[in-house]
N, C-alpha and C positions, 0 to 999 in steps of 0.2 A: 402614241406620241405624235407621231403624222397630223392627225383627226386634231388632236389638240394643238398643232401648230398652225391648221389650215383655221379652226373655228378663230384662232388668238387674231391671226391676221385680217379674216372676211371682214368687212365692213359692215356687212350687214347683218352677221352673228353679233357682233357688237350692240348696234344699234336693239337690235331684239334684246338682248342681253339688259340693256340699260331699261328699257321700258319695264321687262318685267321687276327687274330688281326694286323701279321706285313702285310700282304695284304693289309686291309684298311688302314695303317700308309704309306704304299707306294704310296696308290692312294689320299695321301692328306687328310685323313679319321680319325679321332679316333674313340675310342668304349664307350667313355663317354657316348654316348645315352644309352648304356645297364645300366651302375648304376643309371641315370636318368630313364630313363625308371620302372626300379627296386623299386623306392620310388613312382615315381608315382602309377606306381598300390598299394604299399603297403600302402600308406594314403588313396587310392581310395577304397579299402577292407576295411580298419576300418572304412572309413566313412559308406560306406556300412553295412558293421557287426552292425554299432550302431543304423541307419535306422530300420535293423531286432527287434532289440533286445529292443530299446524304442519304437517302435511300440506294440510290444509284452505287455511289462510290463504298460506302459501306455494306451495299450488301443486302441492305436493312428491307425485310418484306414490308414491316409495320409501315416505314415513313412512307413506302414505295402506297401500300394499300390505301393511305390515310390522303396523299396527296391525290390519288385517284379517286375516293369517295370525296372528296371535297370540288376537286375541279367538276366533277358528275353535278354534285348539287348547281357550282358557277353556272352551269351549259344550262340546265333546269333554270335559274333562274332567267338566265337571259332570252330564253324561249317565252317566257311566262311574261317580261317586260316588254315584248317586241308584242306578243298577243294583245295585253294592257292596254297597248298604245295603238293599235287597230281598233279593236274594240273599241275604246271611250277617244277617241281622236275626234268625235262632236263635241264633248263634252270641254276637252281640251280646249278646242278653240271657243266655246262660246267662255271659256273661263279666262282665253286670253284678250277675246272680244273686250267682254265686261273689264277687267284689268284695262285696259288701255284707255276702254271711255272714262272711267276713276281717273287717270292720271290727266287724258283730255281736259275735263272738266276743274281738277285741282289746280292744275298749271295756267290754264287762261282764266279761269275765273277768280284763284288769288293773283293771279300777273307774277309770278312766279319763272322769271327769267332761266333759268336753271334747268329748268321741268320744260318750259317751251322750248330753248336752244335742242333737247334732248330730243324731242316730237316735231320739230324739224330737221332733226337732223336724220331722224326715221324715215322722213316724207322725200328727202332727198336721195339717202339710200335706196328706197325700194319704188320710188318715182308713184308715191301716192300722196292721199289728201284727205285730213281728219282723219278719224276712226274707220266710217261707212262710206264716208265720203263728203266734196264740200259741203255740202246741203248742212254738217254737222257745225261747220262757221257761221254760216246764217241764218239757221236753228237760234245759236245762243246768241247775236249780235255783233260775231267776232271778225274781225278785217281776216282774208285769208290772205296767208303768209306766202312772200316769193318765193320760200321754200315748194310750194303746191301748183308753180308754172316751172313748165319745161324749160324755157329760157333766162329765167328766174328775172321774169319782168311779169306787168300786168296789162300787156299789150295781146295777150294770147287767154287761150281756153284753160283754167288749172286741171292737174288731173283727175279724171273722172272716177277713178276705183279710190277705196278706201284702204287704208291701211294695215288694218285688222284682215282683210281678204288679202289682198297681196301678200302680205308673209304669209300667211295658210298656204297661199300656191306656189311661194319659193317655196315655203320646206318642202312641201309634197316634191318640187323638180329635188331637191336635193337625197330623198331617195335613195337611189339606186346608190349614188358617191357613198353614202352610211353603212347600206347594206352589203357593198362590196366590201369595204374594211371589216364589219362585222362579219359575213360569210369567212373569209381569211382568218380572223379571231378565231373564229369555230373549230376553222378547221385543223388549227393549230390545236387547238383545246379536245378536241376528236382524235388526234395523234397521240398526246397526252395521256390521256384513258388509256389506251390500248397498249401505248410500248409501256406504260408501267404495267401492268396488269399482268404482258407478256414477260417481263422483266421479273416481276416478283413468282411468277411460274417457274420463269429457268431457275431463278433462284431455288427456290423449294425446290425441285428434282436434283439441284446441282447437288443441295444438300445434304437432301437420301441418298445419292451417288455417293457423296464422302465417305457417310456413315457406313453403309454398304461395305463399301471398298475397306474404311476401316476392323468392320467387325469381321472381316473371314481374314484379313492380315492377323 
């Protein structure tokens, strides 16, 4: 919830947000999978959570084992997603590269008010210019925008990095802030494993203790 109140608020989670989103509107795409997406894990955690928790109070080894092999698979995947995203993080960006010049190009070459308010409003957030950079305005014959000067006049130099690189190297600083709430996730979810596992043990011993106890009464 944190993660997701600091992404709601950043500006320039935003900003990235909106670019990608008219990207996949352009390649035939919406982003419906992500609110869907969003319910399904959050029914798939309650159901989860109640596994825990009536295992627990009932007693129950099954719910106890069931929510332990399931949280196991969770950690398995999120190990597998973090690798993913090491891995092909060239891949990533030349896929968000490409994305952006798509919308570059759609937005000033139909004059697409909408679409450019959005790519300057990226160029202000992350204090860049074009895609690559200006050379991408004078490329196609386009006035760059005082969105692309520091003082947002054209009495000054615009700036020199491109757009597409600059958020590559914010997310990359944003990093470690991911990885620490994720670390914390983990290790919440590494506790999880274990006291159930411990739990559904005492259980079963408590059990043959009964039985025990009741068969020589």
């Amino acid at each position: 919830m944190g993660l997701g109140i600091y992404v709601k608020v950043n500006g320039n989670f935003r900003a990235v947000a909106e670019i990608y989103s008219i990207s996949e509107a352009l390649g035939g795409e919406a982003m419906q999978w992500v609110a869907t997406g969003l319910i399904i894990v959050g029914i798939f955690t309650a159901l989860l959570a109640a596994f825990g928790c009536l295992g627990a109070i009932l007693r129950n080894r099954c719910f106890l084992y069931l929510y332990c092999l399931f949280l196991t698979l969770i950690i398995l995947f999120e190990f597998a997603a973090v690798i993913s995203t090491l891995v092909f993080r060239n891949t990533l960006y030349r896929s968000y590269d490409s994305g952006l010049m798509e919308v570059f190009q759609h937005g000033y070459g139909q004059n697409n008010t909408e679409v450019i308010k959005i790519i300057e409003n990226l160029e202000r957030q992350f204090k860049c210019c074009g895609v690559d950079g200006p050379v991408d305005y004078t490329r196609y014959g386009y006035k760059i925008p005082q969105s692309c000067y520091p003082s947002k006049t054209v009495s000054v130099f615009p700036y020199s990095d491109g757009c597409a690189p600059a958020v590559a190297i914010w997310i990359w600083n944003q990093l470690p802030i991911i990885a620490g709430v994720l670390g914390s996730i983990l290790f919440i979810e590494i506790f999880g494993v274990i006291s159930s596992l411990v739990l559904g043990v005492a259980i079963s011993h408590s059990s043959q203790a009964d039985y025990y106890q009741k068969f020589i009464n």
